[in-house]
MARVO-429219 format. One record per residue (C-alpha): residue number from 1; x, y, z. Coordinates in Angstrom, 2 decimals. Example, Ala and Ser with C-alpha at 12.3 -4.5 7.8 and 13.67 -1.06 7.14 Angstrom:
@num=1 | px=12.30 | py=-4.50 | pz=7.80
@num=2 | px=13.67 | py=-1.06 | pz=7.14
// end
This chain:
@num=1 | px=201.81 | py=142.76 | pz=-78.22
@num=2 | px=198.81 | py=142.10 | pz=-76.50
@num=3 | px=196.43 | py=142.40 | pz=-79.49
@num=4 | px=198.95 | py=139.39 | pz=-80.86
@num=5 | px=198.57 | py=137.40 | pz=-77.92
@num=6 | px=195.04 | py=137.65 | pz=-77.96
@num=7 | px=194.94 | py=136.61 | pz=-81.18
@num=8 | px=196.86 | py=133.51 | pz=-81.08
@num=9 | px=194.46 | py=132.37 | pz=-78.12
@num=10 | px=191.44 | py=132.89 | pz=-80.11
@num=11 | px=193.12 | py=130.89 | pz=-83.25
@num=12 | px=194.13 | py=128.07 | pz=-80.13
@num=13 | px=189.82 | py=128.10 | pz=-79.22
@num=14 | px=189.13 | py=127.45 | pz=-83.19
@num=15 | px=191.53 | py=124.93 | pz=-83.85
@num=16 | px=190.17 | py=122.75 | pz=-80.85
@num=17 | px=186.61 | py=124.10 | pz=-82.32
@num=18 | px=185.81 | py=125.15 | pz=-78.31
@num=19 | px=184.05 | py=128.11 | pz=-77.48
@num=20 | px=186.34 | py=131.39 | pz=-76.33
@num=21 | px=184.91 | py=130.95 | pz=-72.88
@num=22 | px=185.33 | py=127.16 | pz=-72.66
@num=23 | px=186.38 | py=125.51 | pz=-69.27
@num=24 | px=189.19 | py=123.45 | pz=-68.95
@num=25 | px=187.16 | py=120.15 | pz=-69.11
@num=26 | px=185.99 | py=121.32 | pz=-72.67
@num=27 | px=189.56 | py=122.36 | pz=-74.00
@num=28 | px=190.87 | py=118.95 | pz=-72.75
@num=29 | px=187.96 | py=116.97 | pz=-74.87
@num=30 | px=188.95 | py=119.16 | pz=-77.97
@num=31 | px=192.41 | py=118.45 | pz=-77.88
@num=32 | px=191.68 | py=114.93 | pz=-76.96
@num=33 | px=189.39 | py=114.76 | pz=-79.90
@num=34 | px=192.16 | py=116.14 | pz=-82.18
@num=35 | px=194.49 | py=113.58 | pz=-80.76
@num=36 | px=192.38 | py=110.80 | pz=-81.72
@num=37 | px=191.58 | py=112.33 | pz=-84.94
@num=38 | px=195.37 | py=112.92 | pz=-85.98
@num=39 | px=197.03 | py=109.98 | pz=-84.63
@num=40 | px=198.81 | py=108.14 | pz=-86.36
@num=41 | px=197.50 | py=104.61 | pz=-86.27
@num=42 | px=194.44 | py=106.44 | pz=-87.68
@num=43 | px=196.01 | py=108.79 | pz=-90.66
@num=44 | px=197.59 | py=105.65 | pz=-92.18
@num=45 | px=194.04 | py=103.95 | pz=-92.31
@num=46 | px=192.74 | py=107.60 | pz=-94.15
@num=47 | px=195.70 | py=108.76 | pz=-96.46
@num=48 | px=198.97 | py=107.52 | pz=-96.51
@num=49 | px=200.50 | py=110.54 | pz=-97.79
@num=50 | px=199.33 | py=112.38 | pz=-94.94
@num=51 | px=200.60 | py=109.66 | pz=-92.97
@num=52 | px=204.23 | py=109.99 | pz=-94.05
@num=53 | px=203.59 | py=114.35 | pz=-92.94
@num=54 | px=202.81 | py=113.23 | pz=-89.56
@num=55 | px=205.46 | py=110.87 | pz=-89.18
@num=56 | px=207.87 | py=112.96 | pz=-90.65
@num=57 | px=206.61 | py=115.39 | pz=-88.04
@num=58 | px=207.10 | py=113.06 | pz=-84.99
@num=59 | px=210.99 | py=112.16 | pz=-86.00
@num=60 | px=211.78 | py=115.88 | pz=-86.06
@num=61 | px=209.70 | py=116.60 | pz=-82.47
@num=62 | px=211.59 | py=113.37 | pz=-81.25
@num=63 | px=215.06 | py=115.16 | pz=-82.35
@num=64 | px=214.03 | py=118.18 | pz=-80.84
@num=65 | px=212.71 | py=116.82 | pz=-77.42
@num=66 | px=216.10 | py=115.10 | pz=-77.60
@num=67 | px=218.24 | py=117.62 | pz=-78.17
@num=68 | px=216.66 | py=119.77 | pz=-75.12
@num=69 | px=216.67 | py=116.94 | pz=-73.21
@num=70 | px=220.72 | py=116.37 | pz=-74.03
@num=71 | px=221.51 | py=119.90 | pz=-72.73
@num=72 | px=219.32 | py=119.53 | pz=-69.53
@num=73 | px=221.29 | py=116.57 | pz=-68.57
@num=74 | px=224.79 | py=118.91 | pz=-69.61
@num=75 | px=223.50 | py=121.87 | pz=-67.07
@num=76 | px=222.38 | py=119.44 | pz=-64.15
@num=77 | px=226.14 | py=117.90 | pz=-64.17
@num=78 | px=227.85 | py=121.11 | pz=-64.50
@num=79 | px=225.23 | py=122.08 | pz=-61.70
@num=80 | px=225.94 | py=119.57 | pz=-59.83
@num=81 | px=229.96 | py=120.04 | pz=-60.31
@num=82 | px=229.83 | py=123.73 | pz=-59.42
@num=83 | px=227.42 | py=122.67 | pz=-55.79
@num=84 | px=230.18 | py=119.50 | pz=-55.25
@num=85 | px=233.12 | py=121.60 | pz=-55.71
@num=86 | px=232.33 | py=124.41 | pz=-53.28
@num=87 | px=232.71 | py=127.31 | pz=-56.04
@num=88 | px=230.63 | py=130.25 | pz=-54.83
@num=89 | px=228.11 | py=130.67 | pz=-57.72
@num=90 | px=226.71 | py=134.25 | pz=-56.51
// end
């Protein structure tokens, strides 16, 4: 598990193109340099098929970050309920 672990981090380092022992100020500047590279006001100036990729890409993040953010809102109510109503919970 380890070895896989290890792995992924050095794949992380050569997709921000950052050296393995790269401080935190140098991993922030390659993924801001990504960022600026990949956004989208930019990617519909280079290719516009590319363009439609990355935007289909946001809509399903957005679902997604909705979605999680739809059940935190469920579990702070019933959270909420269960501290209101004076339930033990332990």
């Amino acid at each position: 598990m380890k070895g896989i672990i290890k792995e992924c981090y050095q794949i992380c380092y050569l997709i921000l193109a950052v050296p393995t022992n790269a401080t935190t100020k140098e991993i922030w500047l390659g993924h801001r340099k990504l960022m600026q590279k990949y956004h989208p006001d930019h990617i519909k100036l280079i290719s516009p098929e590319l363009s439609k990729v990355v935007s289909e890409f946001l809509k399903v993040t957005d679902i997604r970050i909705e979605l999680k953010m739809k059940k935190f809102v469920k579990f702070t109510a019933l959270s909420e309920y269960y501290v209101n109503s004076g339930i033990p919970t332990a």
